[in-house]
C-alpha positions as CSV (number, residue, x, y, z in Angstrom):
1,X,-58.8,211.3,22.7
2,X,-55.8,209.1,24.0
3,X,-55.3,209.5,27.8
4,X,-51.9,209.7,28.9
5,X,-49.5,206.9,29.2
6,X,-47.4,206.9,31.8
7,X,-44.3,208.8,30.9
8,X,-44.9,209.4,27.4
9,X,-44.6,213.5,27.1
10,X,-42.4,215.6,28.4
11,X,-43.4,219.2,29.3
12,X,-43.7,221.2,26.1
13,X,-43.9,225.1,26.6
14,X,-45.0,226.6,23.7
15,X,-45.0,230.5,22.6
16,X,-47.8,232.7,22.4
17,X,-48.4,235.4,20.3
18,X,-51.3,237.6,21.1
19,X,-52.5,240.0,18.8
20,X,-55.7,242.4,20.5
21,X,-57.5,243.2,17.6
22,X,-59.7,245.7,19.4
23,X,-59.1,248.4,21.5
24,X,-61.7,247.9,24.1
25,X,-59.8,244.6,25.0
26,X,-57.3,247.2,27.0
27,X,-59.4,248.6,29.3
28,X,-61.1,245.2,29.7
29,X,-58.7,243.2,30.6
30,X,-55.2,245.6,31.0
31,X,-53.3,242.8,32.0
32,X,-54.1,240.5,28.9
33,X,-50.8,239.0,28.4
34,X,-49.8,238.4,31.8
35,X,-53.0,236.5,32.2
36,X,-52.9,234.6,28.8
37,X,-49.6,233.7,29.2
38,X,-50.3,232.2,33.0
39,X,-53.6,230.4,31.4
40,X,-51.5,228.7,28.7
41,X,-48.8,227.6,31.5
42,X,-51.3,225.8,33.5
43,X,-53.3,224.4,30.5
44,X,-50.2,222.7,29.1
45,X,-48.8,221.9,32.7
46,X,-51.8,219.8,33.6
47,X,-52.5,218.3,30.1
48,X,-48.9,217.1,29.6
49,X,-49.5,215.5,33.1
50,X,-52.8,214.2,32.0
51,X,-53.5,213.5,28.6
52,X,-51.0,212.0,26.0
53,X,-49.3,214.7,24.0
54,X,-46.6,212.9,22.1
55,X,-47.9,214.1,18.9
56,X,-45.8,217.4,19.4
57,X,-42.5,217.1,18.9
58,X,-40.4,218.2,22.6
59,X,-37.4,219.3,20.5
60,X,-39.5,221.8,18.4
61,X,-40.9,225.6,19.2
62,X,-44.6,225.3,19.4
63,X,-46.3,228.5,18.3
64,X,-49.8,229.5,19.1
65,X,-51.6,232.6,17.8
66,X,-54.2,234.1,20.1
67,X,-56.5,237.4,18.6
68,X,-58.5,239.1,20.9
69,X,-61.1,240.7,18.6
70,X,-64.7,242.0,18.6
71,X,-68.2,240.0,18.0
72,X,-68.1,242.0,14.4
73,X,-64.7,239.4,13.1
74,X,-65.9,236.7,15.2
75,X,-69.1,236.6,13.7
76,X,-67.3,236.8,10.2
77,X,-65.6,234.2,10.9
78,X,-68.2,231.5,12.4
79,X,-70.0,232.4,9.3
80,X,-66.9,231.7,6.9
81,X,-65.4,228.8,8.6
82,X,-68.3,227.0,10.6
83,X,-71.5,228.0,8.3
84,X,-73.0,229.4,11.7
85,X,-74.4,233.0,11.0
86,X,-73.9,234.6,14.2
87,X,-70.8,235.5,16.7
88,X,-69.6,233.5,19.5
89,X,-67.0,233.7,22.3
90,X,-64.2,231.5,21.3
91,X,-63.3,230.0,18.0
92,X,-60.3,227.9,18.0
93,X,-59.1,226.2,14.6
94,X,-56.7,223.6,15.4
95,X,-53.9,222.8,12.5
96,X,-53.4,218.7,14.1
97,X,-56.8,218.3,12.2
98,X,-54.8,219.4,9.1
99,X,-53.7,216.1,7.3
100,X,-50.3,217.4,6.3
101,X,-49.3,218.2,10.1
102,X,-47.4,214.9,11.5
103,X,-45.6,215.7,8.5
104,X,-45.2,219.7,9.1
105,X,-43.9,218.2,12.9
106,X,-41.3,216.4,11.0
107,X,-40.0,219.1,8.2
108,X,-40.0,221.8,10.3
109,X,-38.4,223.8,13.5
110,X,-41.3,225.8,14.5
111,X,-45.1,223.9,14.8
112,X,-48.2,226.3,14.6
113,X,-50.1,224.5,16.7
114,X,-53.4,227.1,16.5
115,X,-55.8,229.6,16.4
116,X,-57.6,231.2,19.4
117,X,-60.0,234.4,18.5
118,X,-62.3,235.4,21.6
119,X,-65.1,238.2,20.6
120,X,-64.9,241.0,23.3
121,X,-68.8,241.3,23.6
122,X,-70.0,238.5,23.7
123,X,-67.5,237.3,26.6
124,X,-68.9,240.7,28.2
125,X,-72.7,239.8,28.1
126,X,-71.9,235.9,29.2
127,X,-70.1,237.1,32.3
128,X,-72.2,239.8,33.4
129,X,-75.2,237.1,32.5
130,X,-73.3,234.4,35.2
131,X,-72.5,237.1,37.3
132,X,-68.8,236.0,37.5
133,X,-66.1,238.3,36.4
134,X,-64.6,238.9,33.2
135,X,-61.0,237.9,33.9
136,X,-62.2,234.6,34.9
137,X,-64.9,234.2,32.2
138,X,-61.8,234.9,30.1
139,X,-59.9,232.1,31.7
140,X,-62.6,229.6,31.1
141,X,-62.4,230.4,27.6
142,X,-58.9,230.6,26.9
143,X,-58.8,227.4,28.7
144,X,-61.4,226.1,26.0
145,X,-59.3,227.2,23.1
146,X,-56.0,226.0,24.4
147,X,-57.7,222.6,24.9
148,X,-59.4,222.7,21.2
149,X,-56.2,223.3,19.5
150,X,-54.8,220.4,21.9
151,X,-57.3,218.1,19.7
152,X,-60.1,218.1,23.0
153,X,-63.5,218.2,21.4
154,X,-67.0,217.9,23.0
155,X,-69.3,216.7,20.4
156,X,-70.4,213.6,21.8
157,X,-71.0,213.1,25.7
158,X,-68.2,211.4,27.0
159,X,-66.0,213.7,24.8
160,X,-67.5,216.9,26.3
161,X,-67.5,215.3,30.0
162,X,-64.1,214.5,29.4
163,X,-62.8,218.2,28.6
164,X,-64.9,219.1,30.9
165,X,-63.1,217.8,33.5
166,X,-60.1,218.8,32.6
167,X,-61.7,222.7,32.4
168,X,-62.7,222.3,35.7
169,X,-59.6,220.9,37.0
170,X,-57.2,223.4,35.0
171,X,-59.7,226.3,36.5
172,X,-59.2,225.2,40.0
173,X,-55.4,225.2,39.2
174,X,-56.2,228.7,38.8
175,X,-58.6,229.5,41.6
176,X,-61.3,230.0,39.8
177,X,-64.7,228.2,40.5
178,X,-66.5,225.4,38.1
179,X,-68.0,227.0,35.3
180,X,-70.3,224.0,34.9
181,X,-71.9,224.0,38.5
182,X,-75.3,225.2,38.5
């Protein structure tokens, strides 16, 4: 991960298109949009102010796709994509890993920066397991996507502590508390 340099990005607002792939995401979270659409705001607000960026091009629209979908696809999908057998809360696939993308940033007007899908379920049973609430359990993780498709990872420690603290930091942008304290 590069750390900002002073001056080198300037604010890039990208475009999200969410897609609710179940129903019970309505009556979950009614507001979805709204909320996704304030999350991404703040995410790239405090990365571009934070982190280098100049990998994406200013002058270009940057789309990302967010699904909100069901443990059921989710699961499919870990299986499919990560060789993990079971469903989780966020998957993010990020297309900078892709080796063609510098050159997709040069050749053409839109960049699909990413995937977010977040399974319904699961994200239900891990708030009502930290007793927090669902909108801000949903925060946390779109947060975690957004930065995933940014090219944050958390592999190795000083990878995951730095994220981490950009989680926390992004959260509190939000009002929402750390989801790391114990």
């Amino acid at each position: 991960m590069k750390k900002k340099e002073k001056g080198s990005t300037a604010m890039i607002k990208p475009q999200l298109y969410l897609s609710i792939e179940d129903e019970g995401w309505n009556s979950a979270l009614s507001d979805a949009e709204k909320i996704s659409d304030t999350v991404m705001e703040t995410v790239f607000s405090y990365v571009s102010r934070h982190h280098d960026l100049s990998f994406l091009p200013a002058d270009k629209e940057i789309i990302i796709s967010l699904c909100l979908s069901n443990d059921e696809n989710v699961h499919r999908l870990n299986r499919e994509f990560r060789g993990i057998d079971k469903p989780t809360n966020v998957l993010s696939f990020a297309n900078i890993d892709d080796p063609d993308f510098t050159a997709d940033c040069q050749n053409y007007d839109e960049i699909e920066l990413g995937d977010i899908i977040i399974a319904l379920e699961t994200m239900k049973r891990e708030a009502a397991e930290k007793g927090i609430s669902f909108a801000d359990h949903y925060c946390h993780l779109l947060t975690h996507g957004f930065l995933h498709i940014l090219g944050f990872d958390h592999q190795e420690d000083e990878e995951a502590e730095y994220m981490e603290g950009f989680e926390i930091n992004i959260l509190h942008a939000l009002n929402i508390a750390n989801p790391y304290q114990e």
